[in-house]
C-alpha positions in Angstrom: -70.3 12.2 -65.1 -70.0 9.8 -68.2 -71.0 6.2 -66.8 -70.5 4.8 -70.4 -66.9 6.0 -69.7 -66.7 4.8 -66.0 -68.2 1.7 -66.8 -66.2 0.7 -69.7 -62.9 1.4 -67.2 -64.3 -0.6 -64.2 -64.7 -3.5 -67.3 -60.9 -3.0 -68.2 -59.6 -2.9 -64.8 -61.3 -6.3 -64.1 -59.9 -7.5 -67.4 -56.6 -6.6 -66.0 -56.7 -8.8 -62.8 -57.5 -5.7 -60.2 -60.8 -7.1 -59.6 -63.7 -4.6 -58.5 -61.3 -3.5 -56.0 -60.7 0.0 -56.9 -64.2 0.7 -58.3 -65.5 3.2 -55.8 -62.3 5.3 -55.3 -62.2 5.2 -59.2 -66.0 6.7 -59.3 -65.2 8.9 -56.1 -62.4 10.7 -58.1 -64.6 10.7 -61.7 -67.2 12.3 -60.1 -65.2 15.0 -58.8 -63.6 15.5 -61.9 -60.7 15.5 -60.8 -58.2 15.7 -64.2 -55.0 13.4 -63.2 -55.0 11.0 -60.4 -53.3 7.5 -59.7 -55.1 4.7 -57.8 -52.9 2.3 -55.5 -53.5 -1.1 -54.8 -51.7 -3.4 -52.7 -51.2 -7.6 -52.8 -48.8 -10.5 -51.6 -47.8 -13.6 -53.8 -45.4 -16.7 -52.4 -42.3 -16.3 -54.9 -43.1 -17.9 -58.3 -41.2 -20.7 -57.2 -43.1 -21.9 -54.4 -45.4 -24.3 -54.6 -46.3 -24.9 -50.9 -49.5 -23.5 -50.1 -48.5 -23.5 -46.3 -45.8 -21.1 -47.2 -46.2 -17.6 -46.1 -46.6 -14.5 -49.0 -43.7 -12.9 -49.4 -43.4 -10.9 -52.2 -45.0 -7.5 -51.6 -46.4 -5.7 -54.4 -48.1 -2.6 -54.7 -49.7 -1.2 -58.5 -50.3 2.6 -59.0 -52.6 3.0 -62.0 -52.6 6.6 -63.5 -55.8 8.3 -65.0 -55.9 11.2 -67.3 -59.1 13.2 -68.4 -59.7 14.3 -72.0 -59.1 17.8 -72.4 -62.2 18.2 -75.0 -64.7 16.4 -72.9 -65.4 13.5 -69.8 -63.8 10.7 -71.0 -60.9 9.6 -68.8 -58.3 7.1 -69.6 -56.2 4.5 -67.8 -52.3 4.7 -69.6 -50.4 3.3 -67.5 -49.4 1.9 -64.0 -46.2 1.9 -61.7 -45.5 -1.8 -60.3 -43.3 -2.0 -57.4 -42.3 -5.9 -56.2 -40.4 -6.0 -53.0 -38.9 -9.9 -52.2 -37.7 -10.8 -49.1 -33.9 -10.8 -48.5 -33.7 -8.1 -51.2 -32.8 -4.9 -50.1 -33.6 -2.8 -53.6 -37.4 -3.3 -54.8 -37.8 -4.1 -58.7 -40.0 -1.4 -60.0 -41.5 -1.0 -63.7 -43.9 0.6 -65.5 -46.3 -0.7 -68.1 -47.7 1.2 -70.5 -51.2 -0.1 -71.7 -51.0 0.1 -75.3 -47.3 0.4 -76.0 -47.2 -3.1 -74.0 -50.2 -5.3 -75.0 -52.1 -4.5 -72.0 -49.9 -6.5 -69.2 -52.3 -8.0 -66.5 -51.3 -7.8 -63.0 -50.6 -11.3 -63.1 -48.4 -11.3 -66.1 -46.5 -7.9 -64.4 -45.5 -10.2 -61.0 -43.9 -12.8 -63.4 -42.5 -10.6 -65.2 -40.5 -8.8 -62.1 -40.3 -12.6 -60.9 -38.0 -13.5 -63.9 -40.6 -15.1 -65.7 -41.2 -15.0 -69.9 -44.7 -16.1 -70.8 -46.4 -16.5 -73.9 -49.9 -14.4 -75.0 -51.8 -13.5 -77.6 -51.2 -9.9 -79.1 -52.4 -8.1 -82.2 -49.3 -6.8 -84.1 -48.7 -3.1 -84.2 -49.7 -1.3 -87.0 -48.9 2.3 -88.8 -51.0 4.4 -91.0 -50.4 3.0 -93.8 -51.3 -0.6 -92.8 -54.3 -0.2 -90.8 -57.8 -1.6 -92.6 -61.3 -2.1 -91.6 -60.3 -5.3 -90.5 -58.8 -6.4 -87.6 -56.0 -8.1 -88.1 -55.2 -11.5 -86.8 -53.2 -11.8 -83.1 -49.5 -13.5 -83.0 -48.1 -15.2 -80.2 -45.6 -13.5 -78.7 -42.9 -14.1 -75.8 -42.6 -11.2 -73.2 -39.3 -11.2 -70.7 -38.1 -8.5 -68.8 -34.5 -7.8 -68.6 -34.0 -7.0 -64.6 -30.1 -6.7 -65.1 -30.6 -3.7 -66.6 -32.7 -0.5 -66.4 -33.0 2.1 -69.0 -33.0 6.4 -68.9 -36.7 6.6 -67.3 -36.0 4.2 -64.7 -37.4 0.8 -66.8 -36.2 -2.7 -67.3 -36.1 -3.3 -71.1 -39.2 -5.1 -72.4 -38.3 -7.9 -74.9 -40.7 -9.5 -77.2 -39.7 -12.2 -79.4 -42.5 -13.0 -82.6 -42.5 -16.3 -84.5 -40.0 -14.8 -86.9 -37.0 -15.3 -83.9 -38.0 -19.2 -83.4 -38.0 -20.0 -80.3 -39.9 -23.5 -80.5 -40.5 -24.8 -76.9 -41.4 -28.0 -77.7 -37.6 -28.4 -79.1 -36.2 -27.1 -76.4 -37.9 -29.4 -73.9 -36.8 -32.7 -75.8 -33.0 -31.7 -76.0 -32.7 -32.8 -72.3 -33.3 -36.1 -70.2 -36.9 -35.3 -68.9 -38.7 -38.3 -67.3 -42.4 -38.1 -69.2 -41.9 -36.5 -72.2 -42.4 -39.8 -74.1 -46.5 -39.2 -73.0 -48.3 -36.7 -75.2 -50.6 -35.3 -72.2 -48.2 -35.1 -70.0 -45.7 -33.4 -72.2 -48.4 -30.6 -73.5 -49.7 -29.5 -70.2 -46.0 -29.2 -69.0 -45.4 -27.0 -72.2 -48.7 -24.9 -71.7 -47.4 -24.7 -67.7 -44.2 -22.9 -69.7 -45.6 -21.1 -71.9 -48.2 -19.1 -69.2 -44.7 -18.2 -67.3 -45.0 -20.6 -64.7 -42.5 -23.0 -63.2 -42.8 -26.5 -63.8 -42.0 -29.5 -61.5 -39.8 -32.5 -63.4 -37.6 -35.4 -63.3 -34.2 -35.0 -65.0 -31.4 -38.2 -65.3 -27.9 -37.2 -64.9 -26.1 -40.1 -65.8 -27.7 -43.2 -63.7 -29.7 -40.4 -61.2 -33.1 -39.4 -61.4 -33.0 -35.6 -59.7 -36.0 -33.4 -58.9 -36.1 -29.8 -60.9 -37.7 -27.1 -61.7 -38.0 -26.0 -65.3 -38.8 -22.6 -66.6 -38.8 -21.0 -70.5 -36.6 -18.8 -71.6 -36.9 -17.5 -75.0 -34.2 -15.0 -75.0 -31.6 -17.6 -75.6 -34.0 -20.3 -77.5 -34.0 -23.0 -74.7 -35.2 -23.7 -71.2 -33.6 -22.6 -67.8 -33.3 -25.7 -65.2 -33.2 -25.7 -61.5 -32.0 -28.1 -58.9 -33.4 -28.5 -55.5 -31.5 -25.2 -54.5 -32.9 -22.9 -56.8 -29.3 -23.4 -58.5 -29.2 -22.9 -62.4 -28.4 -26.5 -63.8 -25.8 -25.5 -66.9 -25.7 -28.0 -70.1 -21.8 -29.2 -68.8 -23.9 -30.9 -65.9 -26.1 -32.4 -68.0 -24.4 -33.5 -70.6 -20.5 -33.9 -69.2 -19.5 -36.5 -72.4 -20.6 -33.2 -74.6 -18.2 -30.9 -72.0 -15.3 -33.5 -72.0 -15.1 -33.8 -75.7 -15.9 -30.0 -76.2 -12.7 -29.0 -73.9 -10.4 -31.3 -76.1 -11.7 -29.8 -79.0 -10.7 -26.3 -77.7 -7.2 -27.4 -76.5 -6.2 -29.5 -80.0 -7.1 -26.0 -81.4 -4.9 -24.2 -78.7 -1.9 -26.6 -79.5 -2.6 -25.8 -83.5 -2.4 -22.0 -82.8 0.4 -22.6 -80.7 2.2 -24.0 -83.3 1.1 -21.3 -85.9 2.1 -18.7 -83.6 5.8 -20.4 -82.8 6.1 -20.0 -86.5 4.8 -16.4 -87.1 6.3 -14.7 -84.3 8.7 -12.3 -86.3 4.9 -10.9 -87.5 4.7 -7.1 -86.8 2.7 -6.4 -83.6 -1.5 -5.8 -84.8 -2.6 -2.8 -83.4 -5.1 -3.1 -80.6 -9.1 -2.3 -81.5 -10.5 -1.7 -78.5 -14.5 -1.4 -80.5 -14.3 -5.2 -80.7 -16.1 -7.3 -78.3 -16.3 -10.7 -77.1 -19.8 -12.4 -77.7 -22.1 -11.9 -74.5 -22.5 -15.2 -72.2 -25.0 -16.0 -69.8 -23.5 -16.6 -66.5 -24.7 -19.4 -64.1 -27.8 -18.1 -61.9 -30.4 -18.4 -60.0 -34.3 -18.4 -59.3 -35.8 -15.5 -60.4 -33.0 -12.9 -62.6 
């Protein structure tokens, strides 16, 4: 048996947040030389959104790392692992797999958030081919990781997105476009943004009008601002925040309905356009809730 080897994997399994838990089976199975096996581990969380610590753990999830041996000699190597994250009062479990290199070596941590809804922020070293590769290493990026749980893809995963500082997605921007009681102290306002940015929920004040109303305040890169929650776990939208924005928004659109009305009163002789059924209507984000 190679202990270098069996060492070095106990070191990255701790590094990914299984702990020493697995150590013995994963020695067990080495020494028999066994050539493909898969470890399973099992642990409860309260759902990300909890912060009660009297509340029971209900989300269930269980990890199944996969080993492979070398074919030319001892080595073995830890790929991948299957995450399955069963939440209570949903039927169908959320299930992904996470490839170790391919995705910047996802703790277990970092996995539950991500089935949880979450988008976090970490450190990564940027890909590189052939061509670019020196002695050197290069420098690591921050990078933003969300899952997309609304849809899977042909080997049963939910697309991975990353978004690099080329996308711009500034946080701190996004936080001070909305009426958040605190902001205005600098300690306050960069632990609630490094809360955010390890894809966690934060805890906040926001004024509607002349009310003060507790929320719950989570990043979300994809579309370059921050999701809000009320009391309910109900997604707050901008028209709630902002309804003078709304109001003058809606009589935007129907001065421009009564223009085209016009236009099209005049140009109704115009020959009938021909339907093309390849164009689309941009994509919105629909109203949701804790944890998609």
């Amino acid at each position: 048996m190679n202990e270098k080897n069996l060492d070095y994997l106990k070191k990255v399994l701790d590094n990914l947040g299984f702990g020493t838990r697995l150590n013995d089976v994963l020695e067990t199975a080495i020494r028999r030389e066994i050539p493909r096996f898969t470890l399973g581990l099992n642990n409860t969380h309260r759902p990300a959104e909890v912060k009660d610590q009297n509340i029971p753990r209900t989300d269930h999830i269980r990890f199944e790392l996969n080993f492979n041996k070398a074919k030319e000699n001892d080595i073995y190597f830890l790929n991948d692992y299957l995450v399955t994250l069963r939440k209570q009062g949903e039927p169908v479990p959320r299930i992904q797999t996470f490839d170790l290199e391919r995705d910047h070596r996802i703790t277990a941590l970092q996995a539950w958030k991500l089935l949880s809804g979450l988008a976090f922020e970490k450190d990564v070293y940027p890909k590189q081919n052939s061509e670019e590769k020196t002695a050197e290493k290069p420098e690591k990026t921050r990078v933003w990781f969300k899952l997309n749980l609304d849809v899977t893809d042909a080997y049963g995963n939910h697309p991975l997105r990353t978004f690099y500082p080329e996308y711009q997605y500034n946080l701190s921007d996004s936080l001070a476009k909305y009426p958040l009681k605190g902001l205005e102290d600098a300690t306050k306002k960069e632990e609630i943004l490094k809360t955010l940015r390890y894809g966690n929920f934060q805890d906040a004040e926001l004024t509607i009008g002349k009310k003060s109303i507790p929320v719950m305040l989570a990043a979300n890169p994809q579309m370059k601002t921050i999701d809000i929650y009320d009391k309910n776990r109900r997604e707050i939208r901008d028209e709630e925040i902002f309804p003078e924005r709304a109001a003058a928004q809606t009589a935007k659109a129907e001065t421009s309905a009564g223009v085209k009305d016009r236009k099209n009163a005049v140009t109704q002789s115009a020959p009938e356009q021909t339907e093309q059924p390849w164009k689309q209507e941009p994509e919105l984000e629909s109203a949701k809730t804790i944890g998609r």
